[in-house]
N, C-alpha and C positions, 0 to 999 in steps of 0.2 A: 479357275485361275487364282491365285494365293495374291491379292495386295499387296505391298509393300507397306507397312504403319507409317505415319505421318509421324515425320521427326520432330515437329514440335509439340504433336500428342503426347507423341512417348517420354518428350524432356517435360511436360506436364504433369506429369502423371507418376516419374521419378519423384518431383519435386514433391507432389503429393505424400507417396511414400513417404520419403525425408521427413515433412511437416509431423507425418503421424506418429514416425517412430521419438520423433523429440517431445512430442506430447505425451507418450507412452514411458522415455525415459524421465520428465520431468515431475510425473504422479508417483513415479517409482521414490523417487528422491522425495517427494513430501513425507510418502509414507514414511520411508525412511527416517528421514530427519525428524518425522511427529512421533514415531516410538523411543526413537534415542534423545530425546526431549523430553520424552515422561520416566527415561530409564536415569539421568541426570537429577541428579541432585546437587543443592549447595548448600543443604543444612546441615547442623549441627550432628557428630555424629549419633546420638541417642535417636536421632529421627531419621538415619539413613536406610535406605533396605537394599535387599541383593539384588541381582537380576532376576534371578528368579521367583521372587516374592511378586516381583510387578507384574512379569508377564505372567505368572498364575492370577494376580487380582484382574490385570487386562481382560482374559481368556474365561476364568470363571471367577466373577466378583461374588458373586454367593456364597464361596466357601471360602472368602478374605476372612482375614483378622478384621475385628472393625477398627484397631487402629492402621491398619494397615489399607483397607480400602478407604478410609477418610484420606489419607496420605494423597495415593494414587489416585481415582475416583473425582473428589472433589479439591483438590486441591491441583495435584500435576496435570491432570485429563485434560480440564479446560484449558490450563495455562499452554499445552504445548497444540491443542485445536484452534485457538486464538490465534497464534503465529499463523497458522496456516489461513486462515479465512482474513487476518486484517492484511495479510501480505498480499493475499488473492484479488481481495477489495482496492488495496490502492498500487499494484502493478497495472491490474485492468483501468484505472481512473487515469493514471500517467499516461497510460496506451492511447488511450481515447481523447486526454487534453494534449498531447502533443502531436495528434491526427487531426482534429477541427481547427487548435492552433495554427498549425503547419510550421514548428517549429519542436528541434529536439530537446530543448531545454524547460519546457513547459513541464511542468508536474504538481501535484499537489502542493508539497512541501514547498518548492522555490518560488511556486505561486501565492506565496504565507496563510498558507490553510493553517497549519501548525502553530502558526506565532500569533493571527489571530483566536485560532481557539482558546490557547494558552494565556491570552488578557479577557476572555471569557471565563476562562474556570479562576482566574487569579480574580477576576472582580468578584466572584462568588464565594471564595478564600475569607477574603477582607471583609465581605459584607455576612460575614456567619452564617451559608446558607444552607450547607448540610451536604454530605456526598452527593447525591439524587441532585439537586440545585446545580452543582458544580459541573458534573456532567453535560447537565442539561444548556448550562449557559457558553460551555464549551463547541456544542452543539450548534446554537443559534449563530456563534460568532462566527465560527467557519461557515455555515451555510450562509451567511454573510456577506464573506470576502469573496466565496465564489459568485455569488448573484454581482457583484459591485465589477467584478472580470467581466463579465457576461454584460452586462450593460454597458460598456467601455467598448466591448468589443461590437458593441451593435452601433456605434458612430462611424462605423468603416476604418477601426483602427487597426495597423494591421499588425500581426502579431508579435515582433516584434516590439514595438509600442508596452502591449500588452506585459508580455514577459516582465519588461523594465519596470511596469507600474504594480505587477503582481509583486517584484522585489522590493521595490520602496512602498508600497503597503505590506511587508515584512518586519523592513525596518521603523515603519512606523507602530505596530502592534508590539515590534518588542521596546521602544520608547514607551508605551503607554505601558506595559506591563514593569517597565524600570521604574517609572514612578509609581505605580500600585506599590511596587514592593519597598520604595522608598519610606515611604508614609506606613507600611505594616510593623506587626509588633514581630518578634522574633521568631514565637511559634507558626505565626502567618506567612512569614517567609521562605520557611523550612518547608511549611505545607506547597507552596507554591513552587520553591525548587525541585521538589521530587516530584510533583505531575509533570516540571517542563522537561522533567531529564526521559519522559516515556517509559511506562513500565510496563510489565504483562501481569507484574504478583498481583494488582487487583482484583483478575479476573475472577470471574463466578459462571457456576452456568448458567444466570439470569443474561448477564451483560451479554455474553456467546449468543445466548439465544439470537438476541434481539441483534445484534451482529450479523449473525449468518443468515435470517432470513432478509433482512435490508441487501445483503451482499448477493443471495441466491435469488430476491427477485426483480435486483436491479441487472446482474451479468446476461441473462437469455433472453433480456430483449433487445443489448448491446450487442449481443452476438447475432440478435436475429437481422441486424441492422452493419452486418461486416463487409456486403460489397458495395453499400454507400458511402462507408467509411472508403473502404479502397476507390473507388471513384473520387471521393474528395480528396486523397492524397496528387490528384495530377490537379488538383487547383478548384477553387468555387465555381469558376464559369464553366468548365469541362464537366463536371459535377452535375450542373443544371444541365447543358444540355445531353446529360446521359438521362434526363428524367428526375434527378433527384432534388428535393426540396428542403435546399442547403439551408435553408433559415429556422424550417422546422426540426430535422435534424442535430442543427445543433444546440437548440434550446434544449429540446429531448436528450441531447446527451449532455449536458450541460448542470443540468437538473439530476440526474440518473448520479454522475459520477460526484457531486457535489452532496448527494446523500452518502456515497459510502465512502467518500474521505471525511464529510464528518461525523459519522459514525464510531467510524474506526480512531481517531484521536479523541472522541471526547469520553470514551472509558481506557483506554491505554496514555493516554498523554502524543506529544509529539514527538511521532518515527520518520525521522528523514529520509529521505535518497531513497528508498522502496521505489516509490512512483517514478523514480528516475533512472535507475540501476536498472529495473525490472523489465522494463521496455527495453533499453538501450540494448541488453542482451538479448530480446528477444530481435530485436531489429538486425544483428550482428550472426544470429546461427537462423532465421525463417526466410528474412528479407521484409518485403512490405504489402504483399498480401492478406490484409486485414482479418480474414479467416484464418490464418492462421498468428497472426502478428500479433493479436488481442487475448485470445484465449493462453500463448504461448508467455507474451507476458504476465499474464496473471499469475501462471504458474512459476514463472522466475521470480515474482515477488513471492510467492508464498516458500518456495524453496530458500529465500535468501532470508529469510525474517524469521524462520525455523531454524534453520540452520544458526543466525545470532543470535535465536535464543540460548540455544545448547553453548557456543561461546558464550555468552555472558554468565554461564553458570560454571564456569571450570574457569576463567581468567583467574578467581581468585578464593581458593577454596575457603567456604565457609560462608562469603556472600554470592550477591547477583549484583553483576553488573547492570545498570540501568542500560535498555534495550535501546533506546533513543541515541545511547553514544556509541554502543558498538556497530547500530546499521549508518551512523554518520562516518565512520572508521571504516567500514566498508566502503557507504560510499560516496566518498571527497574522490578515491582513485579515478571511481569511473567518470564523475562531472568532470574533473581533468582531461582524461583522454578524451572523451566529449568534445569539450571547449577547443582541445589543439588538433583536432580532428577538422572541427568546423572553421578552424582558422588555416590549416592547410591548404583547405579547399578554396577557400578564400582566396589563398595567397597562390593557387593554381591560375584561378581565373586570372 
């Protein structure tokens, strides 16, 4: 005798499908978007190459011209790998701090990981300390401001609360960073406007390196941790009693995602809306099953932050648009629809 399938197996199990095939088109779009990032140029023409100069050094670099694999190779390579791995890093951060949060406006950026990092590298500007130093001090100051959330949020504050105090420790970090620059010489100034505008031309394969392993061994255990996430999305107490161990979970992810948002801005500078954009679309074409929610936004971030790179390189032939203003230009729209989203619903109830 032939069963009938369970109708809510089989709408499970579409749903699945769905998840996979947007996963599958979202890698697609990386690659995409990471070859036609190295195929872009904005330099001068004397240093331009063809299409087919690149994809012969891509394909076989051994039989490049050496000025033409230093071009490709060590200069484009990283720079359009970086897009994809820092967009990767803080789409997945966004996902994750606006799951523990329980709020959609939470992200790295809004949370001023950015604005503190960036009176981090500017105190290192002022004080002569050398790219390596700058970095470095970039680094400590976001890793920082997420510890200083984390412990706010451990007084039972809820988040809300949070969100508002991650914005005015924003605006406080860019106050201290306005009088750093007050008191700097001219050169110091310059130096410190162009790390806060975020760029990718720094890139190297050292920096990448050290990137993409912070990035690939902090996501597989974020991901190994996605139906605790989806349980904490019906709330803390629902959470505990499904078994899960909300206080240690969210330290662990707390820690996890605060490594690879400051990672990821203190060799590129500060790239806004990633961590906010990136989820927000992932929450908009998966839904809120964590398993796929997390991994789906990471990959919207990395597609979006690739993709502005290739725009920042064609807005204006001959420069590069600093990366920091055209993923703010992207996305001011979505924190908008965001915001009247969330006041609709508001204004439902």
């Amino acid at each position: 005798m032939k069963h009938d399938i369970d109708p809510g197996r089989a709408l499970y199990a579409r749903l699945n499908r769905k998840n996979y095939i947007i996963i599958a088109a979202l890698i697609a779009v990386c690659i995409v978007s990471c070859v036609l990032d190295v195929l872009t140029a904005a330099a001068s023409p004397m240093y331009r190459l063809s299409v087919a100069e690149v994809l012969n050094c891509l394909i076989h670099p051994s039989q490049a011209a050496a000025g033409t694999y230093v071009i490709v190779i060590n200069m484009r390579l990283p720079i359009a790998m970086m897009a994809v791995v820092i967009g990767f890093a803080l789409g997945a951060s966004g996902a994750v701090m606006q799951t523990i949060l329980h709020n959609p406006l939470a992200s790295p950026y809004t949370l001023g990981v950015g604005t503190a990092a960036g009176f981090g590298a500017s105190l290192a500007i002022i004080l002569g300390l050398g790219s390596i130093a700058t970095s470095a001090m970039s680094f400590v100051f976001a890793m920082l401001i997420c510890f200083m959330i984390y412990f706010m949020g451990r007084n039972n504050i809820n988040s809300g609360a949070l969100v508002l105090s991650g914005i005015a420790c924003l605006f406080l970090f860019q106050a201290l960073q306005a009088l750093l620059q007050y008191g700097a010489s001219e050169d110091q100034n310059q130096s410190i406007v162009f790390w806060s505008f975020g760029s990718l031309q720094r890139t190297d394969w050292y920096k990448l390196l050290i990137t993409a392993v912070v990035t690939f061994f902090c996501t597989p255990i974020i991901f190994a941790d996605s139906w605790k996430y989806t349980a904490l999305t019906m709330g803390d107490e629902r959470a505990v009693s499904l078994g899960v161990n909300v206080s240690r979970l969210k330290v662990k992810s707390f820690f996890l995602i605060s490594l690879m948002a400051a990672v990821s801005v203190c060799f590129t500078g500060s790239i806004g809306f990633i961590g906010l954009a990136g989820p927000h679309i992932a929450r908009m074409i998966s839904g809120e099953d964590q398993r796929f929610y997390i991994p789906i936004s990471a990959l919207c971030g990395s597609a979006l932050l690739s993709l502005a790179s290739v725009i920042s390189k064609i807005l204006r032939p001959g420069a590069v648009f600093p990366i920091g203003i055209v993923t703010s230009i992207i996305g001011v729209p979505f924190f908008f629809s965001l915001v009247f989203r969330q006041n609709s619903r508001g204004g439902a109830r």
